[in-house]
PDB file with SEQRES, HELIX, SHEET and CRYST1 records, atoms N, CA, C and O in Angstrom:
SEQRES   1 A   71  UNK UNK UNK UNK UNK UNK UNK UNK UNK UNK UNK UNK UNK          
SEQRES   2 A   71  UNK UNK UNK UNK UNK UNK UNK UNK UNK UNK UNK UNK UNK          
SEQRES   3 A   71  UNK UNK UNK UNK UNK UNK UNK UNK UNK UNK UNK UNK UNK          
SEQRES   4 A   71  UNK UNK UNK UNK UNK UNK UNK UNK UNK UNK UNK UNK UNK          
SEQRES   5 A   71  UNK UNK UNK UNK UNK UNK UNK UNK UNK UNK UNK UNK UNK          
SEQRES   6 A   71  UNK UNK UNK UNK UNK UNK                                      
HELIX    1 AA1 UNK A    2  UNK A   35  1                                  34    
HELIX    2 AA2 UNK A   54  UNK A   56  5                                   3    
HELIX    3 AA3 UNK A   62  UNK A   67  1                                   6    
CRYST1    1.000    1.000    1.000  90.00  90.00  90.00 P 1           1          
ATOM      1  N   UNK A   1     113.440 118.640 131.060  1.00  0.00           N  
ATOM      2  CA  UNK A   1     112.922 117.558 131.854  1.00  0.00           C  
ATOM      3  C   UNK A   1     113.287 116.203 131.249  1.00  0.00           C  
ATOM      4  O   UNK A   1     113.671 115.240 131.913  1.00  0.00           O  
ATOM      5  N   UNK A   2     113.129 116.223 129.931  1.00  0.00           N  
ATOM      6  CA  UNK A   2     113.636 114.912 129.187  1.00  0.00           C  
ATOM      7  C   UNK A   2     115.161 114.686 129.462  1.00  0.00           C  
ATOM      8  O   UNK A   2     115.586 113.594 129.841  1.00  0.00           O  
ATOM      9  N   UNK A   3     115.799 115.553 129.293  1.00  0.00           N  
ATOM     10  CA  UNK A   3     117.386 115.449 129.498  1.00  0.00           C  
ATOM     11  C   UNK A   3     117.559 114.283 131.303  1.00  0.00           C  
ATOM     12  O   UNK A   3     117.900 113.127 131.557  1.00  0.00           O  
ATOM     13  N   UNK A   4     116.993 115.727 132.263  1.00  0.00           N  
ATOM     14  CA  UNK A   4     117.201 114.722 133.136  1.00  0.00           C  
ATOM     15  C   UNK A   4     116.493 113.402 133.802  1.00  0.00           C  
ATOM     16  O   UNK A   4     116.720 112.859 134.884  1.00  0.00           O  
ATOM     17  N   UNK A   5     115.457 113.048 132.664  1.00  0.00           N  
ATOM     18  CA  UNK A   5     114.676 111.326 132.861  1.00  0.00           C  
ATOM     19  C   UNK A   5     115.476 110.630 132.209  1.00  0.00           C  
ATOM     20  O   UNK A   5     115.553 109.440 132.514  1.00  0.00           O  
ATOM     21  N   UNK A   6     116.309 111.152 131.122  1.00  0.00           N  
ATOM     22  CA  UNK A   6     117.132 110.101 130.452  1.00  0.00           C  
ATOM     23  C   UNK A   6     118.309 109.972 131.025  1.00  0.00           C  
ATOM     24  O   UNK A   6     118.889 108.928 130.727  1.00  0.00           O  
ATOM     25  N   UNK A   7     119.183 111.098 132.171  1.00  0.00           N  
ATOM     26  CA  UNK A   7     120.306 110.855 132.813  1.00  0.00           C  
ATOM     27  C   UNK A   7     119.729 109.727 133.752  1.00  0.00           C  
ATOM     28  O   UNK A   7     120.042 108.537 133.704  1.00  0.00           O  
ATOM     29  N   UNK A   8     119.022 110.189 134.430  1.00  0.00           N  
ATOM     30  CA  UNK A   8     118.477 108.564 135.548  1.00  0.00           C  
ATOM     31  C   UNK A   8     118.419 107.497 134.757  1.00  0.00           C  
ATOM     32  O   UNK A   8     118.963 106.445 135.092  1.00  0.00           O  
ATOM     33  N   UNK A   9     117.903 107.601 133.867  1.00  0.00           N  
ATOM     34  CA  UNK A   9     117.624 105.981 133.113  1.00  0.00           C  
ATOM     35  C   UNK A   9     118.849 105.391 132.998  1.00  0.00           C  
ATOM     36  O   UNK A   9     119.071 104.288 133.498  1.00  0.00           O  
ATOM     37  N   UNK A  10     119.735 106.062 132.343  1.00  0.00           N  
ATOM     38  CA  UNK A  10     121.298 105.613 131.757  1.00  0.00           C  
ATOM     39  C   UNK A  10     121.565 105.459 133.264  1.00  0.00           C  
ATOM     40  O   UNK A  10     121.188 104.357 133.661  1.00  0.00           O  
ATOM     41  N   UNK A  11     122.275 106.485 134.533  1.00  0.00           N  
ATOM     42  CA  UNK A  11     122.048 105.786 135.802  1.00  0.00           C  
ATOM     43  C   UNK A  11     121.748 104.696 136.391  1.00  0.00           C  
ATOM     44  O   UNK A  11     122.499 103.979 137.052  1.00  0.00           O  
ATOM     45  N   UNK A  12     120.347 104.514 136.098  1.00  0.00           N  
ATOM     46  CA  UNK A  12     119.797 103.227 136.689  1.00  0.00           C  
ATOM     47  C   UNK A  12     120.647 101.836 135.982  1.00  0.00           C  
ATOM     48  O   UNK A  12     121.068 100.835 136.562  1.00  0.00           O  
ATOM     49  N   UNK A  13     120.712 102.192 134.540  1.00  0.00           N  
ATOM     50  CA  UNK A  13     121.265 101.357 133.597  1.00  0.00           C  
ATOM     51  C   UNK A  13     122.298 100.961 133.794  1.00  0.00           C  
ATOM     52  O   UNK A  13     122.459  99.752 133.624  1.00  0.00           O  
ATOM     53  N   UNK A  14     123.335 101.704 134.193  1.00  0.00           N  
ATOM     54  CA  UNK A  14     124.629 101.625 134.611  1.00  0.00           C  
ATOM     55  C   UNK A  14     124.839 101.045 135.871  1.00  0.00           C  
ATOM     56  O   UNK A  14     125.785 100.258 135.904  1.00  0.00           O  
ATOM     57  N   UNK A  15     124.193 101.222 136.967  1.00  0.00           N  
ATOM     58  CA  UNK A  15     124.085 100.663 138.011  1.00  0.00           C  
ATOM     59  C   UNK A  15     123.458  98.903 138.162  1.00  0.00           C  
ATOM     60  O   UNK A  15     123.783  98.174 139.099  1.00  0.00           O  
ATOM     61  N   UNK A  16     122.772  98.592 137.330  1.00  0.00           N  
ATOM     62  CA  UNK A  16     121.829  97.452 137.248  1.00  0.00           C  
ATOM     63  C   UNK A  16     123.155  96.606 136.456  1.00  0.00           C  
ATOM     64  O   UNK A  16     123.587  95.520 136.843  1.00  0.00           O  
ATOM     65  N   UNK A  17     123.505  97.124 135.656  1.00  0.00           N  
ATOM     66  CA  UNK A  17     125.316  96.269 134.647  1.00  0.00           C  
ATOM     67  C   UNK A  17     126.272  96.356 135.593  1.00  0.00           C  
ATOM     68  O   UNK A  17     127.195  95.549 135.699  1.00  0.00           O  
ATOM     69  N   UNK A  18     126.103  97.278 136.274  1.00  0.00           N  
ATOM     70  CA  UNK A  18     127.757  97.401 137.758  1.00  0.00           C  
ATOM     71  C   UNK A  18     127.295  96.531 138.548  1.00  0.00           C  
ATOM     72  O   UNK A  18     128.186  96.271 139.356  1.00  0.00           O  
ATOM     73  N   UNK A  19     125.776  95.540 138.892  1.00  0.00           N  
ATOM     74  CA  UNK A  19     125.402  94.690 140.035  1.00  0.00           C  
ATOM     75  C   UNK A  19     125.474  93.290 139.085  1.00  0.00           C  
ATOM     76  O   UNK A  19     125.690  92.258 139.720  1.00  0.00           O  
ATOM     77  N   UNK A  20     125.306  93.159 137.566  1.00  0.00           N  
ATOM     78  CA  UNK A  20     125.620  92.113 137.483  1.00  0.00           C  
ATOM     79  C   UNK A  20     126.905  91.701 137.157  1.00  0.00           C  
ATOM     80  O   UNK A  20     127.174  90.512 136.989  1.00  0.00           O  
ATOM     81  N   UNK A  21     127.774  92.658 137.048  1.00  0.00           N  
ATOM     82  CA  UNK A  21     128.999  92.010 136.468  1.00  0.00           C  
ATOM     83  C   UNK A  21     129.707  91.541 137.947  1.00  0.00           C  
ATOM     84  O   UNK A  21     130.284  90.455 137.895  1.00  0.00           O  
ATOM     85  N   UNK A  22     129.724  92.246 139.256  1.00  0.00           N  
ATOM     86  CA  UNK A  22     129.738  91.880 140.439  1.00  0.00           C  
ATOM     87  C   UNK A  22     128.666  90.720 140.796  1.00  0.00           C  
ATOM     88  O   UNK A  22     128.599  90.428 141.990  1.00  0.00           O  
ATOM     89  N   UNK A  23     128.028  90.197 140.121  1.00  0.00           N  
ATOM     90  CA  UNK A  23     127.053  88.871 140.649  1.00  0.00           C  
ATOM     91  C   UNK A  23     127.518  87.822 140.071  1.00  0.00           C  
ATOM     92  O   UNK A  23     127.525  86.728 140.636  1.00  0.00           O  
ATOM     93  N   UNK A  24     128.008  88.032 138.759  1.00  0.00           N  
ATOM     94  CA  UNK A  24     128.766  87.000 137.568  1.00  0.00           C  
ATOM     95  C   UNK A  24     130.037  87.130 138.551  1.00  0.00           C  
ATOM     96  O   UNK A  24     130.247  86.170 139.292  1.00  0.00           O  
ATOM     97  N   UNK A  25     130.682  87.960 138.600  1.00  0.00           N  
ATOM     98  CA  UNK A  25     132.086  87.421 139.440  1.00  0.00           C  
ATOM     99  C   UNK A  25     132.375  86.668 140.234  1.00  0.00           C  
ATOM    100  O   UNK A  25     133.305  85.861 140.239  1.00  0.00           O  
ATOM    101  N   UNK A  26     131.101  87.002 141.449  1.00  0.00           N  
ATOM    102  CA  UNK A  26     131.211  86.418 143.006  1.00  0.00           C  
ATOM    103  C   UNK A  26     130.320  84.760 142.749  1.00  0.00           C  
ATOM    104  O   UNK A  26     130.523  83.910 143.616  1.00  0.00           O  
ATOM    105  N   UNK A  27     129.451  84.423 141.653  1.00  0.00           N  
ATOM    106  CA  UNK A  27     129.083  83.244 141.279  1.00  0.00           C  
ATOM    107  C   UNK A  27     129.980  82.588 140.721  1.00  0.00           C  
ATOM    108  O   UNK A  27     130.266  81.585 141.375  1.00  0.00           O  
ATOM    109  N   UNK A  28     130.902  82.779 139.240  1.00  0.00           N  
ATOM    110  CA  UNK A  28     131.737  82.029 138.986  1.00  0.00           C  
ATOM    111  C   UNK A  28     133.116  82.131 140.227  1.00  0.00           C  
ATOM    112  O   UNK A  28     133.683  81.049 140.383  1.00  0.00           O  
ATOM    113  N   UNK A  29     133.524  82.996 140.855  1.00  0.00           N  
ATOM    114  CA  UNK A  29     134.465  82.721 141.867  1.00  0.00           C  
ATOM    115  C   UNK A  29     134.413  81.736 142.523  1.00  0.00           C  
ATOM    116  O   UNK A  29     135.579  81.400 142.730  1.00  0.00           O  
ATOM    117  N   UNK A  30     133.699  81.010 143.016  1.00  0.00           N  
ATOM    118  CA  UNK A  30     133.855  79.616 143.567  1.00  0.00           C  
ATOM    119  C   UNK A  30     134.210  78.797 143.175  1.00  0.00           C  
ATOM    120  O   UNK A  30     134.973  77.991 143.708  1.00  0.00           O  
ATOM    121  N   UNK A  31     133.534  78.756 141.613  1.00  0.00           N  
ATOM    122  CA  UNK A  31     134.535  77.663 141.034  1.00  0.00           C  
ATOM    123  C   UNK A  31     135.598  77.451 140.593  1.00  0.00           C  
ATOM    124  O   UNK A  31     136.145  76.508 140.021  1.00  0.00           O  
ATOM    125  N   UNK A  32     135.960  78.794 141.027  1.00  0.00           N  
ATOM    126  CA  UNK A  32     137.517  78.734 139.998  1.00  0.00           C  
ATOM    127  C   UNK A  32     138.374  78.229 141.141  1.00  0.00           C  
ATOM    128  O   UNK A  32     139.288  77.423 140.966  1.00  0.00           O  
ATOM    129  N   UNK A  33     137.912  78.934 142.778  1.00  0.00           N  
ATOM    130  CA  UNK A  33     138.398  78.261 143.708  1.00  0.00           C  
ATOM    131  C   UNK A  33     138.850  76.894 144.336  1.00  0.00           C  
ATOM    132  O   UNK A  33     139.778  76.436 145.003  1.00  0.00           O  
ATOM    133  N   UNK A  34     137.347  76.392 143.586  1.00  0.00           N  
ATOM    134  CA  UNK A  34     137.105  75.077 144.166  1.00  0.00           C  
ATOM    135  C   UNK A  34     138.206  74.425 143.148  1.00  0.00           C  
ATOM    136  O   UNK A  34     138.967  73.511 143.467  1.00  0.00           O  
ATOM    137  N   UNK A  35     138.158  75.012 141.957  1.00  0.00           N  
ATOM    138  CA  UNK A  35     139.182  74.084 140.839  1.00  0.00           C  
ATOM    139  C   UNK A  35     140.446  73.785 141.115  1.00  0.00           C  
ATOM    140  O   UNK A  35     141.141  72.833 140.760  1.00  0.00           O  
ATOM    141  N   UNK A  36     140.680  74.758 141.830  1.00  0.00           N  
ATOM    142  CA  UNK A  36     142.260  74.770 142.316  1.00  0.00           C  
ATOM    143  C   UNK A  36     142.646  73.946 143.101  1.00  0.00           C  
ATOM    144  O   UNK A  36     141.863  73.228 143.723  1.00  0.00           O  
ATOM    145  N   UNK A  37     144.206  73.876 143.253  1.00  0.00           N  
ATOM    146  CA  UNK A  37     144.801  72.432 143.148  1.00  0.00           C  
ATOM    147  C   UNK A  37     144.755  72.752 144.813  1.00  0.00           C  
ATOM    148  O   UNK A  37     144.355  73.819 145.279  1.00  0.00           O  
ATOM    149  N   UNK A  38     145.128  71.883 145.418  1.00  0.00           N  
ATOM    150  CA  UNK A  38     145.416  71.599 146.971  1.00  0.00           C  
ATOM    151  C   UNK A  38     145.960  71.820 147.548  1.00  0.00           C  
ATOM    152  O   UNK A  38     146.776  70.919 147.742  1.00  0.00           O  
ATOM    153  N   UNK A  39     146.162  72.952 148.336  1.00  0.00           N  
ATOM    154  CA  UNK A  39     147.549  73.769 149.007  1.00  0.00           C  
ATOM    155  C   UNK A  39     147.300  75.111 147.796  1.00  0.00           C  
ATOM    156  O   UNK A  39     148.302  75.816 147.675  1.00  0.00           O  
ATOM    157  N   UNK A  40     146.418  75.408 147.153  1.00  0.00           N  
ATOM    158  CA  UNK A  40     147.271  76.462 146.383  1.00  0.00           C  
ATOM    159  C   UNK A  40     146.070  77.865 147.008  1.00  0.00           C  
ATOM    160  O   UNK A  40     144.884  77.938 147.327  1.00  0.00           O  
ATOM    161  N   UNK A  41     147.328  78.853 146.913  1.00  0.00           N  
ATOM    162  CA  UNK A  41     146.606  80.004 147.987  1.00  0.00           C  
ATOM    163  C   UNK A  41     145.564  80.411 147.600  1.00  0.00           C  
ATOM    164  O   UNK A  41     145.238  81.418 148.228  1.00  0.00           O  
ATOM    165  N   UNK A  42     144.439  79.944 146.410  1.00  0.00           N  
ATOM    166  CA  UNK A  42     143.273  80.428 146.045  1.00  0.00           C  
ATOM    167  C   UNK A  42     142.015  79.993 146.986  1.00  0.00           C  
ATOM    168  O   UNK A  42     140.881  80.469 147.055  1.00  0.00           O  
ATOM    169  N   UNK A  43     142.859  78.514 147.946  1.00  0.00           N  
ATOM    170  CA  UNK A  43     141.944  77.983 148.832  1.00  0.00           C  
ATOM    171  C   UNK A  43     142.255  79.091 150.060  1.00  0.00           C  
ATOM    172  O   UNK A  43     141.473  79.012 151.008  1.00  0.00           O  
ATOM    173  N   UNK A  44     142.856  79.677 150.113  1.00  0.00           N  
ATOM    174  CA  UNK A  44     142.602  80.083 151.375  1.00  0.00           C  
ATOM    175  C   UNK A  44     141.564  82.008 151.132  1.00  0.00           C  
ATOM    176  O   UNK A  44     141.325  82.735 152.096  1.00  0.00           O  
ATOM    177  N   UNK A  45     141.314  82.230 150.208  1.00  0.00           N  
ATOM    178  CA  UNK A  45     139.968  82.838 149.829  1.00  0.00           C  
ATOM    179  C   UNK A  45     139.009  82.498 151.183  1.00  0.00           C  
ATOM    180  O   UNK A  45     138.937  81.430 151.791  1.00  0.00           O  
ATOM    181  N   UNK A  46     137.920  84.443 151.593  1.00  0.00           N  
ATOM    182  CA  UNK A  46     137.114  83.770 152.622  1.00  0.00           C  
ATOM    183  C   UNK A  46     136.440  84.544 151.459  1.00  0.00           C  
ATOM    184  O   UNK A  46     137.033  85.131 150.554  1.00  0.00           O  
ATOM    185  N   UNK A  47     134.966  84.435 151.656  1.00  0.00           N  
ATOM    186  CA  UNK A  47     133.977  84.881 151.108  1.00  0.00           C  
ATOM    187  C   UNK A  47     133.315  85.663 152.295  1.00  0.00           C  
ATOM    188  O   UNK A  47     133.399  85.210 153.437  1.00  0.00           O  
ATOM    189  N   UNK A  48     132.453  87.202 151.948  1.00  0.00           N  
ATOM    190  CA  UNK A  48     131.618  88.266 153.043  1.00  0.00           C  
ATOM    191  C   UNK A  48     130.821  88.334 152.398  1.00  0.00           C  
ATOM    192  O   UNK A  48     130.978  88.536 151.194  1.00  0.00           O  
ATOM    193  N   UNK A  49     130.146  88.251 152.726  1.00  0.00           N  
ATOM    194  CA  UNK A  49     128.569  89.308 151.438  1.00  0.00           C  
ATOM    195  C   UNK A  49     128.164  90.297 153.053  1.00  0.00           C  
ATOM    196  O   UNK A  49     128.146  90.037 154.256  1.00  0.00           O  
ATOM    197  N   UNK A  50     127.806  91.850 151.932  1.00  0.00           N  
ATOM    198  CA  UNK A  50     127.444  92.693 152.970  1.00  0.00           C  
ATOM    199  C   UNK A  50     126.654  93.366 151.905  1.00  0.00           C  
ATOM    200  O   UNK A  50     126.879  93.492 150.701  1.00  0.00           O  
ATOM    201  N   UNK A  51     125.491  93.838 152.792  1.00  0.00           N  
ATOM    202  CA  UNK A  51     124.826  94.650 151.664  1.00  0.00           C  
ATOM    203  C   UNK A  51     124.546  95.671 152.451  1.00  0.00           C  
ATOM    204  O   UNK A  51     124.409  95.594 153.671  1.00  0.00           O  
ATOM    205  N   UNK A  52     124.412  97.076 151.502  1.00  0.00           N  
ATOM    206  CA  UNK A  52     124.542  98.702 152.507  1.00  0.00           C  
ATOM    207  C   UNK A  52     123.605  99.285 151.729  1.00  0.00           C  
ATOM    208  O   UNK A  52     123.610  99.652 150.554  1.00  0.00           O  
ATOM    209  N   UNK A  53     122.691  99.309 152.712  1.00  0.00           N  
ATOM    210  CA  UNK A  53     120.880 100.615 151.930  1.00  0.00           C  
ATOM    211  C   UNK A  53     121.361 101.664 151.286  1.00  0.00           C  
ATOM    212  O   UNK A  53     121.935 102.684 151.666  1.00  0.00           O  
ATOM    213  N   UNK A  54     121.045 101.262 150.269  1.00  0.00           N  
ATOM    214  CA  UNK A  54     121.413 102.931 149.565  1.00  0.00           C  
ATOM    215  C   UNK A  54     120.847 104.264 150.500  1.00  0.00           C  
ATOM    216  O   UNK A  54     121.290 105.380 150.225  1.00  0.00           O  
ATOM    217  N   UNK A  55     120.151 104.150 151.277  1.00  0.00           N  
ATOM    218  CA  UNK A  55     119.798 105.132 151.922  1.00  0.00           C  
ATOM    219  C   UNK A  55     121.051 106.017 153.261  1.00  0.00           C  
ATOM    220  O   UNK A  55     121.200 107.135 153.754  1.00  0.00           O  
ATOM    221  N   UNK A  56     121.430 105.206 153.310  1.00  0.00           N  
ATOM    222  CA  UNK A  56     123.136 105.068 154.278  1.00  0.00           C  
ATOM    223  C   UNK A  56     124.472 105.409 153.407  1.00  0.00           C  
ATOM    224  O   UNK A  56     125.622 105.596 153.805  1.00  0.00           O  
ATOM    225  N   UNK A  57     123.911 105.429 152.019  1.00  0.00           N  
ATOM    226  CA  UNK A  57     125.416 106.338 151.360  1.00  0.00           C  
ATOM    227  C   UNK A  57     125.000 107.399 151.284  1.00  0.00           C  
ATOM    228  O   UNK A  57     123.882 107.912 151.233  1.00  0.00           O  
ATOM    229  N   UNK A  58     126.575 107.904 151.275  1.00  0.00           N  
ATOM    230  CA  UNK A  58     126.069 109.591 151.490  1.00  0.00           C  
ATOM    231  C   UNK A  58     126.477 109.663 150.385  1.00  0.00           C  
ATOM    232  O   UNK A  58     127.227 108.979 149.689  1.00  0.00           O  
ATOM    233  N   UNK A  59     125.486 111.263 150.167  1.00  0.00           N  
ATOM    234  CA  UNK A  59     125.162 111.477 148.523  1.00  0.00           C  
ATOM    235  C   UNK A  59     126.497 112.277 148.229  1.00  0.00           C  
ATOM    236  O   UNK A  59     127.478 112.418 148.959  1.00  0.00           O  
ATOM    237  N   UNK A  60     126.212 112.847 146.719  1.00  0.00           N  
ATOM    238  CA  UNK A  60     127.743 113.093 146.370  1.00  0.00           C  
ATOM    239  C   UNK A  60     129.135 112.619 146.141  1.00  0.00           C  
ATOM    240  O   UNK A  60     129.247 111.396 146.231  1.00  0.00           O  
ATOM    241  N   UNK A  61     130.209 113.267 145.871  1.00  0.00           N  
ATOM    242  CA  UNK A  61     131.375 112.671 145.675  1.00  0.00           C  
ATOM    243  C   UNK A  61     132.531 111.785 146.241  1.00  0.00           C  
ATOM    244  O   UNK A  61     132.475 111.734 147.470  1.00  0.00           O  
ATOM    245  N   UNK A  62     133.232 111.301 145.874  1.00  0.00           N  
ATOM    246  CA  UNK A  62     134.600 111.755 147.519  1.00  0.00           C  
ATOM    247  C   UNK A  62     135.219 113.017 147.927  1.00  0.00           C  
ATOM    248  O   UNK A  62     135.519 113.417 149.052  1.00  0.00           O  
ATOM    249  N   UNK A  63     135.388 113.730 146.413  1.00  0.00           N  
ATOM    250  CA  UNK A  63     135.786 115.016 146.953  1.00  0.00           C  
ATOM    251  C   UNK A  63     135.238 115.939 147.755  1.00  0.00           C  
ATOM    252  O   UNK A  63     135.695 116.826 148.475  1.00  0.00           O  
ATOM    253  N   UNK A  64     134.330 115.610 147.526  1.00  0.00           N  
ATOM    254  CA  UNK A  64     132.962 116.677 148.373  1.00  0.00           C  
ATOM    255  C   UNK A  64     133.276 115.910 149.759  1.00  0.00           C  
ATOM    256  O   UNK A  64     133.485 116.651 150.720  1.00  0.00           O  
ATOM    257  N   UNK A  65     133.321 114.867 149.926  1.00  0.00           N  
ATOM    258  CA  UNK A  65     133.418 114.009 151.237  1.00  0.00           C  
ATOM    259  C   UNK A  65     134.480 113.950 152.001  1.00  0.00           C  
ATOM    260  O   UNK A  65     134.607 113.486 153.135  1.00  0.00           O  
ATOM    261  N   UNK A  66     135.388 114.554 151.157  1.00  0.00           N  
ATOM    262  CA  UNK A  66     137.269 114.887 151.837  1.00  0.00           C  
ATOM    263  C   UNK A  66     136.862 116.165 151.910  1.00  0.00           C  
ATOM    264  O   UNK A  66     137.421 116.366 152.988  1.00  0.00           O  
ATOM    265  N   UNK A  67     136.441 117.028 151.708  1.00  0.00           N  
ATOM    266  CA  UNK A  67     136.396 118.209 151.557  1.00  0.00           C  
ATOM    267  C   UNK A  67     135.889 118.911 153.012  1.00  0.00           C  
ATOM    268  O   UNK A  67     136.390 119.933 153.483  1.00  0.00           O  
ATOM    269  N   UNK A  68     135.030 118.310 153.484  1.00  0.00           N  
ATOM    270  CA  UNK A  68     134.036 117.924 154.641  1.00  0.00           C  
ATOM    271  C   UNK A  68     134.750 117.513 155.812  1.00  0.00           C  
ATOM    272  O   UNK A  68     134.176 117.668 156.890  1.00  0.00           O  
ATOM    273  N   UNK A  69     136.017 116.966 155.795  1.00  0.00           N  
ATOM    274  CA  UNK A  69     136.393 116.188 156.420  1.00  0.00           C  
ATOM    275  C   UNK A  69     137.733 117.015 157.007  1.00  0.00           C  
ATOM    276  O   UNK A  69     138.351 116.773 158.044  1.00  0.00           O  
ATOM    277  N   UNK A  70     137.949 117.927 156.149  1.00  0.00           N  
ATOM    278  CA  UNK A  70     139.315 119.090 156.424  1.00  0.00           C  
ATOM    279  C   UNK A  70     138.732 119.979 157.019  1.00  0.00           C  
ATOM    280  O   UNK A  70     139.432 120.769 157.653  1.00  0.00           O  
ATOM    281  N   UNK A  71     136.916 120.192 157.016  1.00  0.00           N  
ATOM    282  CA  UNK A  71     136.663 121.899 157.861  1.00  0.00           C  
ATOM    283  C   UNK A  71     136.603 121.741 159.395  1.00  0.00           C  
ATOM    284  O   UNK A  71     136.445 122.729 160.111  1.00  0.00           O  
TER     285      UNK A  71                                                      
END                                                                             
């Protein structure tokens, strides 16, 4: 039981560092945009934000999900 409270934790852990290093990106990205010179193709950057319920991914792999997809 300990084994798998500590796989979730590291999980959760890993997931919570995979949302900020994607929050640090998409925050400093603007400015690096905005820095740029005039005409240069970094201005033509659009920005989306989309956010998807974890409840709407499907669980499991891709392989499992290609796999599914051939029967």
């Amino acid at each position: 039981m300990m084994d798998r409270e500590l796989q979730e934790s590291e999980e959760r852990a890993q997931k919570l560092e995979a949302e900020a290093v994607l929050e640090t990106f998409w925050s400093e990205s603007g400015n690096i945009v905005m820095k740029a010179p005039s005409g240069h193709k970094l201005k033509d950057v659009a920005r989306y934000e989309v956010k998807v319920k974890e409840s709407i991914v499907p669980e499991g792999d891709l392989e499992e999900l290609d796999a599914e997809k051939k029967v």
